[in-house]
SETITOR-337612 format. One record per residue (C-alpha): residue number from 1; z negated, y negated, x negated. Coordinates in Angstrom, 3 decimals. Layout:
BEGIN
k NUM	pz Z	py Y	px X
...
//
This chain:
BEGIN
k 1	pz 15.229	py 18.397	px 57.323
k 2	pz 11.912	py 16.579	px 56.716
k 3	pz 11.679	py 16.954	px 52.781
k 4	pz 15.512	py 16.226	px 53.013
k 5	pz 15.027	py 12.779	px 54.285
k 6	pz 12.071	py 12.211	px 52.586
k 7	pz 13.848	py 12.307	px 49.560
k 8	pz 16.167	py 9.829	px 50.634
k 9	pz 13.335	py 6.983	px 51.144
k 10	pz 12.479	py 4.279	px 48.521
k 11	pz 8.615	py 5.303	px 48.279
k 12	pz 9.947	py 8.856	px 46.783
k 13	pz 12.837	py 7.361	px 44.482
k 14	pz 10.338	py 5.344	px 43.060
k 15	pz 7.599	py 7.411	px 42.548
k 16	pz 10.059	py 9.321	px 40.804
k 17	pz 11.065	py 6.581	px 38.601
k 18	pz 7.379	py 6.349	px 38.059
k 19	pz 6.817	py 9.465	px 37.094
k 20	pz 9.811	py 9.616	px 34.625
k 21	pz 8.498	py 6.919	px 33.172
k 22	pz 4.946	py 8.165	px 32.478
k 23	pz 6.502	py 11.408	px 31.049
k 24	pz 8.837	py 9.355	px 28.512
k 25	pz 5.751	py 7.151	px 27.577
k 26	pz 3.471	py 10.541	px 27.313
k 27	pz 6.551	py 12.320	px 25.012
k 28	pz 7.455	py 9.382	px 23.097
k 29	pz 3.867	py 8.726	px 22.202
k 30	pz 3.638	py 12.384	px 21.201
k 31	pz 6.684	py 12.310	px 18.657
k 32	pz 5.246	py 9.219	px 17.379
k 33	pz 1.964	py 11.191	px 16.402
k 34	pz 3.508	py 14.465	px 15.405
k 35	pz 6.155	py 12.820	px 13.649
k 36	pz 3.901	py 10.636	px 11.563
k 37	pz 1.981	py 13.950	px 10.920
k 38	pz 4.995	py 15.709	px 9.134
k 39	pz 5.586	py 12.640	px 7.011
k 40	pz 2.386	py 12.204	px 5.764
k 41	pz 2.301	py 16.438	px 5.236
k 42	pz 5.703	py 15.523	px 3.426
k 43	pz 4.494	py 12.946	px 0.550
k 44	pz 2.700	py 15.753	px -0.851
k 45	pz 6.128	py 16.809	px -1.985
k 46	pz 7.516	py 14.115	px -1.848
k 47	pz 10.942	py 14.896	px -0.153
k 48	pz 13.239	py 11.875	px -1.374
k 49	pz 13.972	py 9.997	px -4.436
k 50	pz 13.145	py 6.680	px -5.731
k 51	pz 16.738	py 5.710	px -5.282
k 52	pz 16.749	py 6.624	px -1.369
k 53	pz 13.620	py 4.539	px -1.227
k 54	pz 15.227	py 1.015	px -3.249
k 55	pz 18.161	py 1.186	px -0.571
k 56	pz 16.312	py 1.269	px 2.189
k 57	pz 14.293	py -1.661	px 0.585
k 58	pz 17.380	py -3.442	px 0.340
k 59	pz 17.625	py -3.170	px 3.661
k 60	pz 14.204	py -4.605	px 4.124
k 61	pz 13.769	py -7.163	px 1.655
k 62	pz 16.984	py -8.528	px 1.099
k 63	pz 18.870	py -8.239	px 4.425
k 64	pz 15.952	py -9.444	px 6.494
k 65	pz 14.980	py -12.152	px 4.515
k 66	pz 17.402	py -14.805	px 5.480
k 67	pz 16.583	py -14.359	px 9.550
k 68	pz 12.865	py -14.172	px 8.628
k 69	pz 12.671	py -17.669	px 6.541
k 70	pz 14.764	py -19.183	px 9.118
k 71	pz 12.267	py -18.150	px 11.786
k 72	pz 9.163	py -18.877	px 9.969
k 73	pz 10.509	py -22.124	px 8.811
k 74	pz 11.555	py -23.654	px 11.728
k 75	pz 7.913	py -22.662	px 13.433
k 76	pz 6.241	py -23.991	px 10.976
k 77	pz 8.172	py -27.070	px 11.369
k 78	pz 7.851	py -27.285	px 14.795
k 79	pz 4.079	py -27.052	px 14.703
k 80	pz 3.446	py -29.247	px 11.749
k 81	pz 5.489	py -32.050	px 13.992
k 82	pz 3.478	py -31.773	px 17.078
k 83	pz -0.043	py -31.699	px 15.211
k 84	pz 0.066	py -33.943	px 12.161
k 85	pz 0.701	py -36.775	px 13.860
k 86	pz -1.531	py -36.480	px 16.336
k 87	pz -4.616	py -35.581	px 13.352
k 88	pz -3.407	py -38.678	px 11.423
k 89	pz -3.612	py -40.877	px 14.480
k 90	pz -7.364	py -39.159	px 15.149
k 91	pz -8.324	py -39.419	px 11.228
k 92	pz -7.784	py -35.465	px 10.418
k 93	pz -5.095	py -36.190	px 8.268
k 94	pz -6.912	py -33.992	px 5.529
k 95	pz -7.175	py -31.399	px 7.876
k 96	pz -3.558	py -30.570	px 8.749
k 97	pz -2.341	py -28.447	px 5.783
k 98	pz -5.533	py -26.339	px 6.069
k 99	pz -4.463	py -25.477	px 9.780
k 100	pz -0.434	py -24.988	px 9.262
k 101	pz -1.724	py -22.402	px 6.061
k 102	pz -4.198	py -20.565	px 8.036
k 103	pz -1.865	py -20.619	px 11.174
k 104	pz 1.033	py -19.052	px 8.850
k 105	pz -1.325	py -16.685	px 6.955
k 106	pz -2.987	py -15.400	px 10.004
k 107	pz -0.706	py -15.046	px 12.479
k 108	pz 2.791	py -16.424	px 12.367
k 109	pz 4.269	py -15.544	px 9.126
k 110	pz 3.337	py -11.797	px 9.382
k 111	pz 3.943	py -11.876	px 13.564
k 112	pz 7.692	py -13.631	px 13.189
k 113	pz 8.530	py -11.304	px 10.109
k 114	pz 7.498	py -8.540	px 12.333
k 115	pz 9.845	py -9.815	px 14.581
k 116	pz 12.892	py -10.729	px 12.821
k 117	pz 12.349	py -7.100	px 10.837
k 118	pz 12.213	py -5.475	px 14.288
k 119	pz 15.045	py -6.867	px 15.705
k 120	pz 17.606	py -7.074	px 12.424
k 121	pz 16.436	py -3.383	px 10.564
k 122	pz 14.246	py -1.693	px 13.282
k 123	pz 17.327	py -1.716	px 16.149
k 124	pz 19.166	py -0.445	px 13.004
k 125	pz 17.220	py 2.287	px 12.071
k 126	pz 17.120	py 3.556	px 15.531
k 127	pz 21.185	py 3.346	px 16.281
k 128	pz 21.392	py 4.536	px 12.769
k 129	pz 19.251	py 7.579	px 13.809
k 130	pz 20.642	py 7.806	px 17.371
k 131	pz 24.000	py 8.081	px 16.415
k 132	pz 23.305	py 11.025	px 14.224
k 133	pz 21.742	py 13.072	px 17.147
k 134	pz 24.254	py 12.571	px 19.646
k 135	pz 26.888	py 13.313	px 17.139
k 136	pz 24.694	py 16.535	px 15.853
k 137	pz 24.359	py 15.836	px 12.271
k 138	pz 20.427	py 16.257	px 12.723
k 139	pz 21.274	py 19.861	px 14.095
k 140	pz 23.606	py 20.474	px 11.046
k 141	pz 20.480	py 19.270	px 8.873
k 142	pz 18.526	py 21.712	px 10.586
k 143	pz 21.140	py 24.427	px 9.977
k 144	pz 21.292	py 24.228	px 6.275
k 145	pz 17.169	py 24.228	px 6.415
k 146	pz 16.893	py 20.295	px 5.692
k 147	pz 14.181	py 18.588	px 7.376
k 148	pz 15.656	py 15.673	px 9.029
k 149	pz 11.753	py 14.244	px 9.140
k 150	pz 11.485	py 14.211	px 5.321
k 151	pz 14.684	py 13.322	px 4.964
k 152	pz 15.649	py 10.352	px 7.221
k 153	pz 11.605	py 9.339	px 8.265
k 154	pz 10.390	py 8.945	px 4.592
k 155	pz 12.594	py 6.600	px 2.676
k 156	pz 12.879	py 4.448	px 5.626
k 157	pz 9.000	py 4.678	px 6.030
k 158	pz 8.030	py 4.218	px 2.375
k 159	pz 10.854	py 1.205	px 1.985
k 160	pz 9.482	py -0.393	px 5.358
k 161	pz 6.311	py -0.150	px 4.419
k 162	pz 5.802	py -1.759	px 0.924
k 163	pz 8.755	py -4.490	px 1.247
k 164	pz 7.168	py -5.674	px 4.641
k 165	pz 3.561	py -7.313	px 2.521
k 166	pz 6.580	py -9.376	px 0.043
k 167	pz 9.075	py -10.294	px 2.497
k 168	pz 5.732	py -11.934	px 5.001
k 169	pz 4.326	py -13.574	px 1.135
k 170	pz 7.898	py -15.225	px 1.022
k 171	pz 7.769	py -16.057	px 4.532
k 172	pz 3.741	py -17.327	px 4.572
k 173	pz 5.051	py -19.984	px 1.648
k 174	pz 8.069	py -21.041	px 2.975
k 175	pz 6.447	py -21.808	px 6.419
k 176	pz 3.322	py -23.719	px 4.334
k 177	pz 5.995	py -25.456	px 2.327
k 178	pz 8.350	py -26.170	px 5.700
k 179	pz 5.229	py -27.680	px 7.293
k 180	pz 4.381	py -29.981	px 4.562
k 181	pz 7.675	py -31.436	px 4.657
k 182	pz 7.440	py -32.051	px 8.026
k 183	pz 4.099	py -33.497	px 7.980
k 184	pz 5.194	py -35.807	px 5.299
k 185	pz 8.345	py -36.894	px 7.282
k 186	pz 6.604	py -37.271	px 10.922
k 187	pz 3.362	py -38.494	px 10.217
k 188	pz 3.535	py -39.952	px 6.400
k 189	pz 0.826	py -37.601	px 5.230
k 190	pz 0.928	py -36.934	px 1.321
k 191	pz 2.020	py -33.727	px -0.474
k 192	pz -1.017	py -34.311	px -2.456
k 193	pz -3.342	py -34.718	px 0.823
k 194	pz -1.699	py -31.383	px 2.356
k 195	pz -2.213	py -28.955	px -0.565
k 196	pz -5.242	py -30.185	px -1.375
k 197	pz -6.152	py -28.948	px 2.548
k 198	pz -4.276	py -25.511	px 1.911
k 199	pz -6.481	py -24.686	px -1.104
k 200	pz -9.444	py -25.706	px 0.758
k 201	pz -9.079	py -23.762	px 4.071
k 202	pz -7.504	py -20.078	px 2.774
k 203	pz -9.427	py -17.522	px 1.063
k 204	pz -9.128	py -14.201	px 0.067
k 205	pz -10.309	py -12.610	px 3.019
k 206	pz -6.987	py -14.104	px 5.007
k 207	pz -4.715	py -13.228	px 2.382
k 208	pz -5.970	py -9.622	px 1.979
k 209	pz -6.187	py -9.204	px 5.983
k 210	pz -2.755	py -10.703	px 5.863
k 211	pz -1.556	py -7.943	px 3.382
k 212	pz -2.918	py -5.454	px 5.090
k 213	pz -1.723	py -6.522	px 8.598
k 214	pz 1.689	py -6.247	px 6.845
k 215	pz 1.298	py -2.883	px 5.675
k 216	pz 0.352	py -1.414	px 9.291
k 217	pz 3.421	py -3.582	px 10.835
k 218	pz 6.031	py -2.641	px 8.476
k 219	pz 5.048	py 1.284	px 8.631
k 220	pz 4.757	py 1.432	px 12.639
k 221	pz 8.086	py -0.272	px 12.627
k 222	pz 9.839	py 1.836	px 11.050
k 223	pz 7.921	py 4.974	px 12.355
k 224	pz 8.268	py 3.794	px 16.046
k 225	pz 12.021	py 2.945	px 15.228
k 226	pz 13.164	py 6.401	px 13.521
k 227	pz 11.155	py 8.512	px 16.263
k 228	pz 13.336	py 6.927	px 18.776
k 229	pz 16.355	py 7.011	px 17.333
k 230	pz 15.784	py 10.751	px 17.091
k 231	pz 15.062	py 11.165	px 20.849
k 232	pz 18.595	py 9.542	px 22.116
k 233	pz 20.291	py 11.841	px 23.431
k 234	pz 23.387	py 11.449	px 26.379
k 235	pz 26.042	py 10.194	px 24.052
k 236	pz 26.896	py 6.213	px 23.608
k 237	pz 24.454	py 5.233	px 26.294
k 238	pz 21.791	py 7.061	px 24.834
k 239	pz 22.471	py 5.530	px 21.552
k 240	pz 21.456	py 1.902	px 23.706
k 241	pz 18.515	py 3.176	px 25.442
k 242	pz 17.286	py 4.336	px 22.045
k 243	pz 17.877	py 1.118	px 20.261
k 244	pz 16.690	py -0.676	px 23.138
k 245	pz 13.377	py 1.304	px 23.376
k 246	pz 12.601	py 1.229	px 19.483
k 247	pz 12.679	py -3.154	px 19.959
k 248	pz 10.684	py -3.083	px 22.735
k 249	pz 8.067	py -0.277	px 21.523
k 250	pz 8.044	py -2.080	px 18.059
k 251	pz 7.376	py -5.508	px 20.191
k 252	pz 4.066	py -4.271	px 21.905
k 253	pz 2.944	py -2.080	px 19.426
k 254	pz 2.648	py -5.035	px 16.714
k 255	pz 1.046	py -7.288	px 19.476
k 256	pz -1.499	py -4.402	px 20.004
k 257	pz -1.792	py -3.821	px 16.456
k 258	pz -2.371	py -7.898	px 15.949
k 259	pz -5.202	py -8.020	px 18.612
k 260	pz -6.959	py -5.353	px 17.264
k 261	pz -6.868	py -6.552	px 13.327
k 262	pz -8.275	py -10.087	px 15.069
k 263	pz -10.713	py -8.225	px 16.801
k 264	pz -12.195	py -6.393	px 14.403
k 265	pz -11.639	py -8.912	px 10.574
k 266	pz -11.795	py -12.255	px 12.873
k 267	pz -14.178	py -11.784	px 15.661
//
């Protein structure tokens, strides 16, 4: 009688929601890892085709790209009308195009590409993947001895990424360009004055941190995005937890992964 009522309090209902969700963040951090393991076992083979990989990249680089300028533009604008008036005003005129670059290089072009790739192809990877398990094609691949790891995981992993260092260049110099425009337009500062600024603040080292930034985003992406797609299970609602948990994964793990490439290239 005891244990039944128990039961029946909050403090047990949500311990147990607690500990349900420990054991999905322990399980879906382990299928992350072992996951990742069998693709990188698979490249040795190579288990896909170079066509596989350039429609995935479509995906990537062409369908994305629209959302992702529009994002990085209109931050860029944003910023580049709060601050270069203010640095005219203060005499830092020749200052401003060196701060909207690095800003974009740094952080914003590759963190709002992240973003707009996460929540245009990752959520799509992950129904895309969902909907096969509920609907047991992935057991039918298993059947006829088809890994669905080598096959689904590495064309969408591969395509992810090497389109995700282009598709954050595009994004870098449209948001430079976007914020000289809007310099020019709110505070009267030259073209001439604001590229002079960009050459003079960037270097190599944030363009190949950038790069490389890119390349960790766009593989845990897709990694993150296809591992839970394949743990959906429960029919159409799993299908929407799935989805819903590859955005929000995707979200933090970038974050993570942006605090630690500061850390360690910036600090």
């Amino acid at each position: 009688m005891v244990k039944v009522y128990y039961k029946a309090t909050y403090t047990y209902k949500i311990f147990k929601m607690l500990q349900a969700e420990v054991n999905s963040f322990v399980s879906t951090v382990g299928n992350i890892t072992l996951f990742g393991i069998v693709f990188f076992k698979g490249l040795l083979s190579f288990p896909t085709t170079f066509r596989t990989i350039m429609e995935q990249a479509s995906r990537f680089g062409v369908s994305s790209l629209p959302i992702t300028l529009s994002i990085v533009g209109m931050t860029s604008i944003i910023i580049a009308m709060q601050v270069a008036g203010e640095m005219v005003k203060q005499g830092g005129g020749n200052y401003v195009g060196m701060l909207i670059s690095i800003l974009m290089v740094r952080e914003e072009g590759v963190i709002m590409a992240g973003f707009a790739i996460i929540s245009m192809i990752g959520s799509s990877l992950a129904s895309e993947i969902a909907t096969m398990k509920v609907t047991e094609q992935i057991d039918a691949m298993r059947v006829l001895k088809i890994n669905p790891v080598h096959y689904l995981f590495t064309p969408r992993i591969i395509a992810g990424t090497l389109m995700m260092p282009l598709v954050v260049i595009v994004a870098s110099l449209f948001g430079i360009v976007g914020g000289a425009i809007a310099s020019n337009i709110t505070s009267g500062l030259t073209y001439k004055a604001y590229f002079d600024s960009v050459w003079f603040g960037l270097s190599m080292h944030d363009l190949n941190v950038c790069l490389l930034k890119s390349l960790a985003f766009g593989f845990t992406i897709t990694l993150i995005s296809c591992t839970c797609g394949m743990e959906a299970k429960e029919g159409a609602k799993g299908v929407g937890i799935a989805t819903t948990k590859a955005v929000v994964w995707s979200f933090v793990s970038i974050v993570i992964l942006d605090l630690i490439f500061a850390a360690i290239f910036f600090y």
